[in-house]
DOFI-385297 format. One record per residue (C-alpha): residue in three letters; x, z negated, y negated. Coordinates in pm, whole numbers, padded with zeros to 5 digits, always signed. Last residue first. Example, Ala and Ser with C-alpha at 12.3 -4.5 7.8 and 13.67 -1.06 7.14 Angstrom:
BEGIN
Ser+01367-00714+00106Ala+01230-00780+00450
end
This chain:
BEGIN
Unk-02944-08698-08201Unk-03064-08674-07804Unk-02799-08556-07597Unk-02934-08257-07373Unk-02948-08343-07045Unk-02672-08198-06820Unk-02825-08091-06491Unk-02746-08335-06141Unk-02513-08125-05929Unk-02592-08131-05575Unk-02387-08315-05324Unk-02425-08166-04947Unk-02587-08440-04699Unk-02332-08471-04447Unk-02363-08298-04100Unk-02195-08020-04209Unk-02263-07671-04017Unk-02010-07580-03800Unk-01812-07249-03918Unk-01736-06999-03641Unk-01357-07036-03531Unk-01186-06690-03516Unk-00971-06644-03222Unk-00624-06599-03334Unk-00456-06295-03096Unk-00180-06465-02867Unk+00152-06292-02913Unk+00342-06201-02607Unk+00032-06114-02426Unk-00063-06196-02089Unk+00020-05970-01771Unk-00314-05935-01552Unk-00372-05550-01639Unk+00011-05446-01614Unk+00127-05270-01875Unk+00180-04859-01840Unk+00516-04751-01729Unk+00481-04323-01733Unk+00526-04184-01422Unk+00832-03960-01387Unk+00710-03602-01248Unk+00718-03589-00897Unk+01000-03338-00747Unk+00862-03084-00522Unk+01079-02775-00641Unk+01400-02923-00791Unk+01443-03150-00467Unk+01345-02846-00210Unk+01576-02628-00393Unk+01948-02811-00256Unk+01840-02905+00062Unk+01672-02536+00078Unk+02043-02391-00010Unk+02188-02619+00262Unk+01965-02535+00526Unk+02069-02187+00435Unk+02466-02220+00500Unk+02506-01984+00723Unk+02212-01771+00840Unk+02414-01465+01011Unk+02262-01171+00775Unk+02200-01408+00464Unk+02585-01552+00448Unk+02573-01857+00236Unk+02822-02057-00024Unk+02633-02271-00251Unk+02705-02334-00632Unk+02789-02642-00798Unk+02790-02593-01221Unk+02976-02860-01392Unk+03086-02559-01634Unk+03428-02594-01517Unk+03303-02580-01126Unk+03195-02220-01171Unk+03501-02114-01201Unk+03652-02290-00904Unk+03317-02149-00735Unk+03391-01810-00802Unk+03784-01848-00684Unk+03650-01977-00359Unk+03355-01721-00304Unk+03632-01453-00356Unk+03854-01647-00052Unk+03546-01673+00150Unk+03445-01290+00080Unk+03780-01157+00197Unk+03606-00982+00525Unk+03274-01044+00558Unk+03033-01308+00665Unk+03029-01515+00337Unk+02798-01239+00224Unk+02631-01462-00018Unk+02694-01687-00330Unk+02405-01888-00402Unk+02314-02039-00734Unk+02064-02297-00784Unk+01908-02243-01084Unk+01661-02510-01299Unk+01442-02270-01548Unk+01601-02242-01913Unk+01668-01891-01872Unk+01265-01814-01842Unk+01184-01994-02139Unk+01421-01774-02330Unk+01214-01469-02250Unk+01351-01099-02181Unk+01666-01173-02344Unk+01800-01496-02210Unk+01710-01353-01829Unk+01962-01045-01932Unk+02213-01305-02050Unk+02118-01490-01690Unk+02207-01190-01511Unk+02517-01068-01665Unk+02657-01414-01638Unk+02631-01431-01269Unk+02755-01078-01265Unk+03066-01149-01495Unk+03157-01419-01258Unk+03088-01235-00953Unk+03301-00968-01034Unk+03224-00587-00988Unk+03455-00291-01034Unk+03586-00322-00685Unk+03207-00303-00554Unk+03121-00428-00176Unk+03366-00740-00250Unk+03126-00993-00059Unk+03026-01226-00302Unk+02761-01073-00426Unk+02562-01356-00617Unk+02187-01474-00555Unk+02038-01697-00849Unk+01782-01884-00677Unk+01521-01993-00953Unk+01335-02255-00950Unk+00964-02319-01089Unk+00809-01990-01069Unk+00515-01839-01332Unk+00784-01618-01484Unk+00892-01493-01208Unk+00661-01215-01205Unk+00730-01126-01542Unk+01094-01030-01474Unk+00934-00681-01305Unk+00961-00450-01564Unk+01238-00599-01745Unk+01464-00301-01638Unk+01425-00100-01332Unk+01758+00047-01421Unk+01839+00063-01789Unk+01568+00011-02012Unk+01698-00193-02306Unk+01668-00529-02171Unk+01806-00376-01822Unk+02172-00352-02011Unk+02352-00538-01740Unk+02193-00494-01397Unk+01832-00632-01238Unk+01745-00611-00886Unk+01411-00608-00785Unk+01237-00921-00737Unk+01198-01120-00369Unk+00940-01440-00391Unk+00930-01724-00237Unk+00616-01924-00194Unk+00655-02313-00057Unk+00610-02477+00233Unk+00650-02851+00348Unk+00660-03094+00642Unk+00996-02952+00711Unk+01036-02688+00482Unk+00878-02380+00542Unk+00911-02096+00341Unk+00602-01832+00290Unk+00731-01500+00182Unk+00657-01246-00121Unk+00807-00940-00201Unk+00814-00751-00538Unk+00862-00369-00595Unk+01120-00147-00547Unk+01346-00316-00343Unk+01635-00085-00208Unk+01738-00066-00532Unk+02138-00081-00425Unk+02230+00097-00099Unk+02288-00099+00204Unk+01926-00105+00340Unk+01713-00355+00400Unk+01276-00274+00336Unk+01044-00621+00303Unk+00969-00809+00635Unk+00794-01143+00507Unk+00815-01397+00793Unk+01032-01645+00587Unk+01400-01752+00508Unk+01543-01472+00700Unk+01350-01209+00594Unk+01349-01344+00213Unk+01747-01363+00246Unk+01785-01024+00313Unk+01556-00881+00097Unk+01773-01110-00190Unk+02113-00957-00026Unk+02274-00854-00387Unk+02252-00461-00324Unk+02084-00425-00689Unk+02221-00754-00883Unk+02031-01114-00878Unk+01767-01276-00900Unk+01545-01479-00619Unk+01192-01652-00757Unk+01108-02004-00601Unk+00720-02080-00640Unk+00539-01776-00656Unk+00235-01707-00834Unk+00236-01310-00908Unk+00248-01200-01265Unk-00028-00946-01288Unk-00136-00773-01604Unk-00460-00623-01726Unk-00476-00425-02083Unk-00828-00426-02199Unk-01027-00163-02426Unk-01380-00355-02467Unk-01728-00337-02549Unk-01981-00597-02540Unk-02352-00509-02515Unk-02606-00306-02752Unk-02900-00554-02850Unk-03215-00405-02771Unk-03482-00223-03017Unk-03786-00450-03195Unk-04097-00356-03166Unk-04359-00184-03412Unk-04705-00116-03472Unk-04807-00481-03536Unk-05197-00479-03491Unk-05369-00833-03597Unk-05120-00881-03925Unk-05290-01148-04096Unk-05388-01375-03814Unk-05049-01272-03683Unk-04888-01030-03429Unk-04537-01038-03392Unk-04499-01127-03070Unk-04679-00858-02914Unk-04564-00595-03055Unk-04215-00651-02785Unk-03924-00837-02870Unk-03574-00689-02773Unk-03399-00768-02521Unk-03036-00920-02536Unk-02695-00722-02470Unk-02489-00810-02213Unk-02167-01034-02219Unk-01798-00863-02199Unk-01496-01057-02042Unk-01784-01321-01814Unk-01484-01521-01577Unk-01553-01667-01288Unk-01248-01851-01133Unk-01288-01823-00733Unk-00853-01912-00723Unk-00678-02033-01024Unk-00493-01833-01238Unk-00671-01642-01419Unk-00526-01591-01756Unk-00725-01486-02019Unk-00694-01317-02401Unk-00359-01242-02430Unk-00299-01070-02756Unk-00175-00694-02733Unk-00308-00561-03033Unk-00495-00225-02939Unk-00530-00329-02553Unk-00645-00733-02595Unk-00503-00894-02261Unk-00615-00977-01971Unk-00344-01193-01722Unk-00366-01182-01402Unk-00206-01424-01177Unk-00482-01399-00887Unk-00590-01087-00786Unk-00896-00924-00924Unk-01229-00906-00851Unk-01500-00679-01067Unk-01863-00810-01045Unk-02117-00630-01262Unk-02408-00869-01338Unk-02733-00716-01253Unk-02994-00610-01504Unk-03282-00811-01659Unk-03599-00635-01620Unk-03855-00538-01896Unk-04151-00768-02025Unk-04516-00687-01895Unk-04798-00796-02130Unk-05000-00514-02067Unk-04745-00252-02183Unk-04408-00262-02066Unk-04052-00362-02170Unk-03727-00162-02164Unk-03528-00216-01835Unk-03187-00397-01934Unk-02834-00180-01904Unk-02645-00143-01619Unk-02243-00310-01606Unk-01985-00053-01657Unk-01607-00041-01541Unk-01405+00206-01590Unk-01045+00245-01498Unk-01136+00275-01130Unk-00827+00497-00956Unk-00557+00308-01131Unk-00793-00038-01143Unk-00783-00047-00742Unk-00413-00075-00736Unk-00387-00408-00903Unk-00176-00521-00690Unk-00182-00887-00418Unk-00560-00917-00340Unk-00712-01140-00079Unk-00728-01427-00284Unk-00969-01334-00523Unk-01029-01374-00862Unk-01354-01299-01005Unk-01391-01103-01361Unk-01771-01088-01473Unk-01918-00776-01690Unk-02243-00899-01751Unk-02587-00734-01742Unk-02818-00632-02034Unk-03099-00841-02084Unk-03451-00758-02045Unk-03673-00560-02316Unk-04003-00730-02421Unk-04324-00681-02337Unk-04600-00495-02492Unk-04945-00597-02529Unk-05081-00566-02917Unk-05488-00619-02964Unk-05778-00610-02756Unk-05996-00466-03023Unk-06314-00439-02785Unk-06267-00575-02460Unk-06568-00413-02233Unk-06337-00151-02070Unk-05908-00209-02122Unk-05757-00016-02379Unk-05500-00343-02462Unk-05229-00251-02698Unk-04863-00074-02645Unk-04523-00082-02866Unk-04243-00173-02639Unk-03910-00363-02677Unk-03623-00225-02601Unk-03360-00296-02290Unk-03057-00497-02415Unk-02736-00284-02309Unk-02521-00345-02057Unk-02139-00453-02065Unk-01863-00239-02069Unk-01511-00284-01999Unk-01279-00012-01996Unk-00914-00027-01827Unk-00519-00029-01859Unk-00316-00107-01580Unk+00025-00304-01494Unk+00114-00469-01168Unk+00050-00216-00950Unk+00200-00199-00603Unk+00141+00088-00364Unk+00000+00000+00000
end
């Protein structure tokens, strides 16, 4: 199946039906006055996650999507129908955004979230209800309410909880096949991996998502390679497993200059995203000369109090070590904040105020000055 990630569609929502003009003709009712009904209600255009899907594929082929508009009312008192809600699913981890200025609107996220993007229009009022003592035969209605409209720009950023990065021909497929039951294409050319994998890891009583992004190379920011295209899926991830080539299949490559390549390019497309923990991994142990280059990249390493793991993806060395070293990051509770205890007393005793008792002693009143007499 192809992978989408990015599409742009058309959202419309239904239109209110109109209200009707109609009176009663009805045998022995003389004058029977205004009947029609009103228009029903446009229907919805709802958003649904679902589980099930993992591209936005469908979108490519379906672009637009139209909900039916409300029935237009009736004479005899009969009101129009409400239409249906159009349901449209859509994976989780998609993100809707405005198409003419870009602003994200929604992000679904979790999974069965409803969401109504464009709301139908409202039915107008039949004759009926406007007719007065004073105006007995109204000979007009009012029309329905047209429903939302909307140019929409839908993107998915798959929910993953350890994303791997790292160069074109790096070993991430590798490690995802060994690490889980995902079976993504190996080869030994670079961008073998085209589009994103995922994998479930488990960890002893544990499991977490891991997910396999295309290789990225120095000067991706500005287009080169598969450039940023795919760094949004990894945005949603916790930790980061920064895979390094240790394995000397490029003379003009260093691991060094790869590991900082990487990040820089990380820096650039969002500096949230470079700020995630990394553990970094230097593969291909297996081969000839890599242990001594894996050597001289962790002595390097080592001066900026960085502590990176050796591992060979094709034989499995060293990756119980790698998940010792994620699983911490990964399911690490937050610190608890300290509240006070309920039965601990406080410091400073609050002063209770004392209502006043009334005296018992008959109060002295003030006798009047007399006038002196001359």
């Amino acid at each position: 199946m192809k992978f989408v990630d990015q599409v742009k569609i058309h959202v419309k929502a239904g239109d209110g039906g109109n209200g009707c003009v109609a009176f009663r003709r009805e045998k022995y009712i003389e004058r029977g006055g205004p009947s029609g009904g009103d228009g029903g209600k446009g229907g919805d255009v709802v958003f649904i996650t679902d589980p099930q899907l993992t591209t936005l594929l469908d979108f490519s082929y379906q672009p637009r999507h139209f909900a039916r508009d409300g029935e237009g009312g009736l004479g005899s008192d009969c009101n129009g129908r409400d239409s249906d809600d159009h349901v449209v699913r859509v994976p989780i981890g998609t993100i809707i955004k405005d198409q003419a200025t870009g602003e994200q609107l929604f992000d679904l996220s979790t999974p069965g979230e409803h969401l109504i993007i464009a709301k139908g229009g409202k039915g107008g009022l039949g004759n009926m209800n406007f007719a007065t003592s004073v105006r007995q035969a109204p000979r007009f209605a009012e029309p329905g309410i047209p429903g939302e409209e909307k140019l929409l720009t839908l993107e998915l950023k798959l929910l993953a909880d350890v994303g791997i990065v790292g160069y074109p021909n790096a070993g991430k497929s590798s490690l995802v096949s060994r690490l889980s039951k995902a079976r993504p294409k190996i080869a030994d050319y670079p961008f073998t991996t085209l589009v994103p994998h995922l994998g479930m890891v488990a960890y002893h009583d544990k499991s977490f998502v891991l997910a396999d992004i295309p290789g990225l190379i120095e000067g991706a920011s500005e287009g080169v390679g598969l450039g940023h295209q795919f760094l949004r899926h990894v945005e949603r991830c916790r930790v980061l497993i920064h895979l390094v080539d240790c394995g000397g299949s490029d003379p003009d490559r260093n691991p060094l200059k790869d590991f900082d390549a990487i990040n820089r390019e990380l820096r650039l497309h969002s500096p949230a995203l470079a700020e995630k923990p990394q553990v970094v991994a230097g593969n291909k142990l297996d081969l000839t000369g890599a242990p001594e280059v894996f050597a001289e990249f962790r002595k390097a390493l080592k001066r900026r109090r960085i502590e990176p793991v050796g591992i060979s993806a094709a034989t499995g060395e060293g990756l119980n070590e790698l998940l010792d070293r994620v699983a911490p990051l990964l399911f690490a509770s937050p610190a608890s904040s300290v509240k006070p205890s309920a039965k601990a007393k406080p410091s400073v005793k609050p002063v209770a105020k004392r209502r006043a008792k009334p005296s018992t002693k008959p109060s002295k009143r003030t006798k009047p000055s007399r006038p002196k007499r001359k």
